[in-house]
Structures are given as C-alpha cells and as structure tokens.
MIBA-62738 format. One line per 8 residues: for each residue x, y, z of C-alpha. Coordinates in nm, 3 decimals, padded with zeros to 5 digits. Layout:
<recs>
X,Y,Z  ... $
</recs>
This chain:
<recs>
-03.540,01.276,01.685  -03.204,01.321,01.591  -02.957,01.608,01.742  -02.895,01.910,01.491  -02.560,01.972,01.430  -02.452,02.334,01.480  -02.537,02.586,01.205  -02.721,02.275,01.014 $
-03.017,02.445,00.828  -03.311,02.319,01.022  -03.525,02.214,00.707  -03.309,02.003,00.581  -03.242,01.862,00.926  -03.582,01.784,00.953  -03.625,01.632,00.631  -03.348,01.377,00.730 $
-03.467,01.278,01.052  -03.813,01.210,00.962  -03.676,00.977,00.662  -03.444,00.783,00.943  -03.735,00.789,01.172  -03.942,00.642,00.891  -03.681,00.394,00.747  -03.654,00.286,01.134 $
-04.008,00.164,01.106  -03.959,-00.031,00.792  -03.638,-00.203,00.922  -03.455,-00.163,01.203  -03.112,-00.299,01.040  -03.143,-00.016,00.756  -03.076,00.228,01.033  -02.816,00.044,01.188 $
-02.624,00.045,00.855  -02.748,00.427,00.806  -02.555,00.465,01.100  -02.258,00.215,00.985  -02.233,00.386,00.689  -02.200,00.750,00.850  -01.847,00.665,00.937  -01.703,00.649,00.632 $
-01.615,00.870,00.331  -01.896,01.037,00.168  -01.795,00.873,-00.148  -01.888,00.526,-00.360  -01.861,00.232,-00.142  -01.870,-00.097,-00.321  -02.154,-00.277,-00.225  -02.015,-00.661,-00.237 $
-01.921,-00.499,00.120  -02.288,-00.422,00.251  -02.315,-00.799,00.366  -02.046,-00.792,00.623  -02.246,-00.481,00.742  -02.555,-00.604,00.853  -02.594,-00.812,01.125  -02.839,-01.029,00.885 $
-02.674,-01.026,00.619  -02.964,-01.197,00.396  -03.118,-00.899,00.435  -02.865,-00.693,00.171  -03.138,-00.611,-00.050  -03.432,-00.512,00.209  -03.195,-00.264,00.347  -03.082,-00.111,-00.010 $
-03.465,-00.089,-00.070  -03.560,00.091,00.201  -03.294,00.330,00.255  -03.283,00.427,-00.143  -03.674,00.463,-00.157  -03.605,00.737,00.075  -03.349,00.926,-00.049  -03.092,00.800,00.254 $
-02.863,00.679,00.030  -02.763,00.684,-00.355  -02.723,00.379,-00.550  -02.527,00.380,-00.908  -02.715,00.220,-01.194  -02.528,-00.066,-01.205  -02.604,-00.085,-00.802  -02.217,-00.190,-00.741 $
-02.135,00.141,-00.544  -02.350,00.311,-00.224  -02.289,00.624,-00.135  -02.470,00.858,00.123  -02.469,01.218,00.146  -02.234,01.442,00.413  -02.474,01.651,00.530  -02.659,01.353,00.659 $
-02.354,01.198,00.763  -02.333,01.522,00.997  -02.633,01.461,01.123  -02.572,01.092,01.218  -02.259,01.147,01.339  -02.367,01.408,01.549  -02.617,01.233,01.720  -02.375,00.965,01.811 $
-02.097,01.149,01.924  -02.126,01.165,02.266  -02.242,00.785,02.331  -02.084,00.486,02.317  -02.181,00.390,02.000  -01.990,00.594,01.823  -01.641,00.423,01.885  -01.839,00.047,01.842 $
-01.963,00.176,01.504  -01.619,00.297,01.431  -01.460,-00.050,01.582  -01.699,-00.235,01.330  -01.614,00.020,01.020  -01.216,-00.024,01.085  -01.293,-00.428,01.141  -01.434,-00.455,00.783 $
-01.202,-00.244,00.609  -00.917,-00.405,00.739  -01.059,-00.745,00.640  -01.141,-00.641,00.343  -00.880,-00.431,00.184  -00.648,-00.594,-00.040  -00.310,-00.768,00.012  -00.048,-00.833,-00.198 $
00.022,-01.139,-00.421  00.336,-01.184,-00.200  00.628,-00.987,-00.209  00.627,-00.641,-00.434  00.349,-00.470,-00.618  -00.030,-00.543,-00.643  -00.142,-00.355,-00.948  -00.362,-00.613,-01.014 $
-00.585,-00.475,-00.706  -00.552,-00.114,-00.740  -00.881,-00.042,-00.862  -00.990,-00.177,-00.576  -00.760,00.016,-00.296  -00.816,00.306,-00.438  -01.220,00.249,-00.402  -01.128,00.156,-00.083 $
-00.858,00.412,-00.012  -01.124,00.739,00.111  -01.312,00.515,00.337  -00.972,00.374,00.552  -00.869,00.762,00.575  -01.203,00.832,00.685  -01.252,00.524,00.968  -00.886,00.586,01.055 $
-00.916,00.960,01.116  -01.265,00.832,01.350  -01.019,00.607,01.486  -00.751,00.879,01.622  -01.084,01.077,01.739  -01.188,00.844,01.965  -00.824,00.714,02.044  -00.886,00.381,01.927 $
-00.597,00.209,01.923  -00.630,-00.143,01.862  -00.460,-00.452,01.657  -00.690,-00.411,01.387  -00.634,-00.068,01.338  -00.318,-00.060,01.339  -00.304,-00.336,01.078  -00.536,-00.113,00.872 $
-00.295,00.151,00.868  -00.071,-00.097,00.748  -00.228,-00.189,00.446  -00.328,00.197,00.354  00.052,00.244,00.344  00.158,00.009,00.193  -00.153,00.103,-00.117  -00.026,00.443,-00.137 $
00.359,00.304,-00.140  00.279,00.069,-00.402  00.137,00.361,-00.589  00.453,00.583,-00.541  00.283,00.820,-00.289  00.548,00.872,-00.078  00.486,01.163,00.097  00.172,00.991,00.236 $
00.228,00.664,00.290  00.514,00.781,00.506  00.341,00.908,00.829  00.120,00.642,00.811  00.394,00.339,00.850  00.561,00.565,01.131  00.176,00.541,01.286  00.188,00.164,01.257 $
00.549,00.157,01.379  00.394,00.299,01.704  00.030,00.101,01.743  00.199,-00.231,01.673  00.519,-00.098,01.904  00.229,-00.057,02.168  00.012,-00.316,02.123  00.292,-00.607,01.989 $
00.597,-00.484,02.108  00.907,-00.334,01.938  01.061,-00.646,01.839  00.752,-00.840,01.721  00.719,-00.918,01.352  00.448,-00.742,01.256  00.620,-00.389,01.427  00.978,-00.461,01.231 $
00.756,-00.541,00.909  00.623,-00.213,00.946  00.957,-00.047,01.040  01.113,-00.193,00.667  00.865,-00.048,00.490  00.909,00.322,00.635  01.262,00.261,00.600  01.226,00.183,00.245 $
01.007,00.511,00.213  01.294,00.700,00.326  01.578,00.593,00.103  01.325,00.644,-00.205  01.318,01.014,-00.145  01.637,01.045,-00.047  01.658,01.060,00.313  01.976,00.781,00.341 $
02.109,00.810,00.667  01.740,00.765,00.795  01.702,00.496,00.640  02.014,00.323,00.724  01.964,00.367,01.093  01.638,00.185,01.053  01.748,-00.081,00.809  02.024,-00.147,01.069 $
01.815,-00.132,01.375  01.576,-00.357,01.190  01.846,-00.602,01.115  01.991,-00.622,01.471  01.668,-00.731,01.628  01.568,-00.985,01.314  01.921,-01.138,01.343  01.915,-01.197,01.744 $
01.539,-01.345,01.732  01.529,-01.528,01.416  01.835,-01.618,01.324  02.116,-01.423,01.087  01.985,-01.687,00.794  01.643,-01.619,00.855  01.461,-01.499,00.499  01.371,-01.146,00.656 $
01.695,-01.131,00.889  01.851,-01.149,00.506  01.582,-00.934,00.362  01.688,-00.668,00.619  02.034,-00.712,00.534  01.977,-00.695,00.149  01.784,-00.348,00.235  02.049,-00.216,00.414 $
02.296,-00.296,00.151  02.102,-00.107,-00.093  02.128,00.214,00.150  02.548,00.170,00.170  02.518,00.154,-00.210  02.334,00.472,-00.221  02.518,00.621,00.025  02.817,00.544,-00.146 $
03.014,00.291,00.092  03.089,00.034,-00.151  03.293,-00.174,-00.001  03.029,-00.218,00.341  02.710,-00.240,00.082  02.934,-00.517,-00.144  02.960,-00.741,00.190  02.641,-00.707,00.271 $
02.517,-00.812,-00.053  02.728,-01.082,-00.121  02.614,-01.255,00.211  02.297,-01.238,00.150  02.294,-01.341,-00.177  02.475,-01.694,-00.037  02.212,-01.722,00.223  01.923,-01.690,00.054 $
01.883,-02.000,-00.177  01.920,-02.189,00.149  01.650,-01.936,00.325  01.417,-02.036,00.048  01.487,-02.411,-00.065  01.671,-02.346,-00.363  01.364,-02.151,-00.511  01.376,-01.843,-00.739 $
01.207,-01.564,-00.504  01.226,-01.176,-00.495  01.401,-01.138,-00.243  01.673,-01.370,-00.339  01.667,-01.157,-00.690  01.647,-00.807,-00.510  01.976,-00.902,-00.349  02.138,-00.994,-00.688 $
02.022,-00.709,-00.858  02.186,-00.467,-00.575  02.479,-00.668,-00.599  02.521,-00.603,-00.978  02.442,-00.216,-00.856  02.761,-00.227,-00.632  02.973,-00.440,-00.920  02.925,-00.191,-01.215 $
03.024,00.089,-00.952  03.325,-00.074,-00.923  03.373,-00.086,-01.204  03.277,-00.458,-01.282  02.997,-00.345,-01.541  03.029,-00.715,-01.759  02.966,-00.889,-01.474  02.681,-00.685,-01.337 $
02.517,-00.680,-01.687  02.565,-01.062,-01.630  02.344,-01.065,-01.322  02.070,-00.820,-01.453  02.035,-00.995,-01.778  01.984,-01.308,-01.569  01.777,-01.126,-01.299  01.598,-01.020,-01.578 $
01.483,-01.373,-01.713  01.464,-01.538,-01.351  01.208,-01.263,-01.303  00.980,-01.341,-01.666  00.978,-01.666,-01.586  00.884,-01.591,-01.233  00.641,-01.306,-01.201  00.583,-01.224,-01.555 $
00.694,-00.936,-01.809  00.472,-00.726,-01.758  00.509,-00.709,-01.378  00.650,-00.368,-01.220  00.899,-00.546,-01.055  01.069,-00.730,-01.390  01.040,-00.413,-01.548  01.240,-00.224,-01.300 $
01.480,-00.524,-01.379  01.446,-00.418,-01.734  01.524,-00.069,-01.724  01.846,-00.162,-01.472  01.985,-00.372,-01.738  01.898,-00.137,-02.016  02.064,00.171,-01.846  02.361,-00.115,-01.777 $
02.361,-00.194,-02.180  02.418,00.151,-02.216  02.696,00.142,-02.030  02.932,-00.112,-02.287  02.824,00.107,-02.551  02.496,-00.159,-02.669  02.312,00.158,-02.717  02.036,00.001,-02.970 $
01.924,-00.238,-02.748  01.950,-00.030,-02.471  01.695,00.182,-02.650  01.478,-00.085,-02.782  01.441,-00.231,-02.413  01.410,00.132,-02.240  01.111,00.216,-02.479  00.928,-00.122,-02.464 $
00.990,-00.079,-02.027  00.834,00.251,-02.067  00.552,00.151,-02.236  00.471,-00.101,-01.985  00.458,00.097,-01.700  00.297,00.390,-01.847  -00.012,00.154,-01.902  00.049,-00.035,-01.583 $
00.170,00.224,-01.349  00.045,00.577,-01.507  00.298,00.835,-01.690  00.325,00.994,-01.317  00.466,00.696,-01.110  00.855,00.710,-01.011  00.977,00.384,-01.166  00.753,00.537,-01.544 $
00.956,00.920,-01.481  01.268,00.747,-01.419  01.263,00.518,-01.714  01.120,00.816,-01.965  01.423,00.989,-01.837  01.676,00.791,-01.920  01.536,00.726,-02.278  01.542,01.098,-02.315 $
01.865,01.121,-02.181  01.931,00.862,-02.428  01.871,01.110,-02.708  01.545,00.897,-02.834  01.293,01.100,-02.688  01.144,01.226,-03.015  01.255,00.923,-03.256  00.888,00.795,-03.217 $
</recs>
C-alpha cells in the first residue's frame, strides 16, 4: 500500500490506494503512467502526449480505460486533455520520494516535455503555437521545479528551461522568463561550457530581456561579452557574431551613444547579406531597422523612413502582414510618418497595426500597449 502523506485524511487515502492497487491488477503500465503523470501539473495535459508515456505505446487506450473507470484520472469529453487530481498526486509522489524512482520518473517527464514543446518557425515569434505552450507551460514549471528538487541538472533540462523562456518571452512575460534564461545561462555554462553555442544563445536572449525593461547597462555588458566570444570562435562575419553585434547596437541606441550604436549598425548591416547568401532574413532586417532608429536620431528622419518603409515590405513579402514582427515594422514607420508631418497615414497604419496585434498578441502585450499609445498620443484615440 501506498505511504500517507502527512495530515492526508486517511479515507480518502485509502480510497486512492485501493483504486492504484486495483488498476495495478488490470495493467501494470496504467500505474506506471499513474505514476508518470504525478509529476506534472495538476492541470489538462494533452493527450496526443500519452504515447510517448508508455513504454507500449499501443496500449494508449487500455491505459485511459482503466485508469478513468476508476476515477484515477479525468478525461474531457472530447478526450484531448488528461488530467489527475493533486491530492492523489500527493499521494504518489509521496510514496516515491525517497527512492530512486522518483528522479527517473522526473528524468522521463522533463525528456518528453522538452521534446515536445514547441519551437519557433525560425527567428522571432511563434504565435502560431501558443495555444499549445501555454497547455504545455504548467507542466514544464511543474517537472522543472521536480527537477531543482532532486538537483537534476542535465542537457535536457536545461534545454527545457530554454524553451519555457523563450514561451513566456515571446508572450511579453518578462519578469518570468528572465530568471529562467539566467538558469539556462548556468546549466548549459555547466554542462556545455561558457563559450558553447547553445550557453551564448541563451545569454542573448536574457540580454534581450534586460534592455526590454529597461535595464541598459546590463544588457550591454552581456551583448558585449556575448559578442567577444562569438567573434573569436566563429568568426566577426559569422550570422550570430553579427546578430550579437546588431543587439548590441540597439543597446548604444537606447543608451544614447549614437555615434558607437551607428558603427555598429552600419557594419553589420554590410556583413550580413554575405552572412546569409544575399537572402532577405530577420536578422539582416533587424539591423536595418536599428539603423534607421540611429538615422532619424540624428536627425536623418527621410532616410530612416526610407529604410522602414522598405523594411516594412521586405518583411510582407517575407514573413507575412500579419506577423508580430512586420507589425512592429509597421508601427516604427508609422511613428516615423509622424515625424515629416504624414499624420493621416500615420494614423491609418497605427490603427490597422493595432488591430493586428490586439487579435494576435492580446490588448495586454508590450508591442499592442505601445502601439495603442502612440495612436492615443496621436489624438485618434476616440475617432473610432
């Protein structure tokens, strides 16, 4: 029989360990995934996971059977989410906690999430799979909190982490994503080394975290640190060498240092066609659009309206109008017609970017509150 958890009340913990003890009878691999399943969040679990669960994974629909005839586990009409109660999760998890399959049941938890949780398309946003991440998003907190319990610290989780953060950064959650890069920074640091790939990867996108809310010398330091060690071991034409210098360009922009951000731009805007064959890419855009940043500071403002307008287009063609990153394009060379006095379509484009990424984004997201504030600042707010 199964351990009782401390104050547990001892019906109910009787109840649940004769149903395991009977569902162990029926099938020995509904218990293992009883068990599986204990490990992460007591909330819907999509169920297109269940077969890289089970050990037999024919056997999806056996083990659904058995452990929903007893009241293990609850199964939504549609039977596309499983979800099993915390108190019983207690109970499993309790009775596991001081063997050693515990952290193998946690190793197997973090080894499917990780493999299963969504990428993006390539460089930028992946809208198209939040529905999914954020299914997904209670269960990696879960297995990754297990994780730090039983100090597993291992490739996989650490490229877990990875993809959490870079969900809730995608999202605009800052404030949460940010702890959990810095935790990557230091498994990969570990595991990889402080100058592999993966680890400097990890270190742009916490440095990115930190200019967005404001902390600029921070992320200079780490833009520039970044930089160094991509230069010196891939080359200073390298696509993320230039990617690192683009990002630290941005920062000197933000920070104010013209002059250092314009040089940094304006190198890697040369380099990158080469980098990337002559191709229209993101990155080679994300440089141009800073550049045009630095150029109407400087009071250059044709010009830069030059570049976004022609960002803009590049980036249609490329990912698509509706795509957050084109729009951010938009409202940059809407706040830029603005500037020369184009007010009307300034207006015209600020309200079409707006609604965009309130139905693509949410009214809450940082790039949708920045936009709705410059069309109020606008003095459009209320024109309808």
């Amino acid at each position: 029989m199964a351990k009782k958890p401390p104050n547990y009340p001892l019906p109910v913990f009787r109840t649940w360990s004769m149903s395991i003890e009977e569902a162990e009878s029926q099938n020995t691999d509904a218990v293992d995934l009883l068990y599986l399943l204990a490990h992460f969040a007591s909330a819907p679990l999509p169920t297109d996971l269940l077969p890289g669960m089970l050990r037999n994974p024919d056997s999806v629909d056996r083990v659904i059977s058995v452990l929903n005839d007893l009241s293990l586990v609850q199964i939504d009409q549609p039977g596309s989410t499983i979800q099993m109660h915390v108190m019983l999760q207690l109970v499993v998890t309790t009775e596991v906690s001081h063997s050693r399959r515990r952290s193998a049941f946690i190793k197997r938890a973090a080894t499917l999430l990780e493999a299963t949780f969504p990428r993006p398309r390539w460089v930028g946003s992946q809208t198209h799979e939040w529905e999914r991440c954020a299914k997904l998003r209670p269960h990696a907190e879960t297995v990754l909190e297990h994780c730090r319990r039983v100090d597993l610290r291992t490739r996989t989780v650490a490229d877990l982490t990875y993809w959490l953060a870079y969900y809730l950064d995608d999202i605009g959650n800052f404030d949460s994503a940010a702890p959990l890069h810095a935790e990557c920074i230091a498994l990969r640091t570990e595991l990889l080394g402080a100058e592999h790939p993966d680890t400097l990867n990890a270190m742009n996108n916490l440095a990115t975290v930190f200019r967005r809310t404001g902390l600029l010398e921070e992320a200079g330091e780490l833009h520039q640190r970044t930089l160094n060690v991509r230069q010196r071991t891939l080359g200073p034409k390298h696509p993320d060498a230039l990617v690192s210098m683009n990002n630290l360009g941005r920062v000197k922009y933000d920070l104010g240092e013209l002059d250092e951000a314009r040089a940094l731009l304006e190198h890697a805007v040369r380099d990158f066609p080469e980098a990337h064959l002559g191709q229209p890419h993101q990155n080679t855009l994300a440089a141009r659009t800073n550049l045009a940043l630095v150029l109407v500071k400087q009071g250059e403002i044709d010009r830069g309206l030059d570049i976004h307008q022609r960002v803009l287009s590049e980036k249609q063609a490329l990912l698509g109008a509706q795509d957050p990153d084109t729009l951010r394009s938009a409202y940059l060379t809407a706040c830029t017609l603005r500037m020369v006095g184009r007010l009307d379509e300034a207006r015209t484009l600020l309200r079409e970017t707006l609604a965009e990424q309130s139905r693509l984004l949410g009214t809450q997201h940082p790039d949708t509150l920045r936009t709705q504030s410059e069309l109020t600042s606008l003095g459009s707010a209320s024109d309808g």
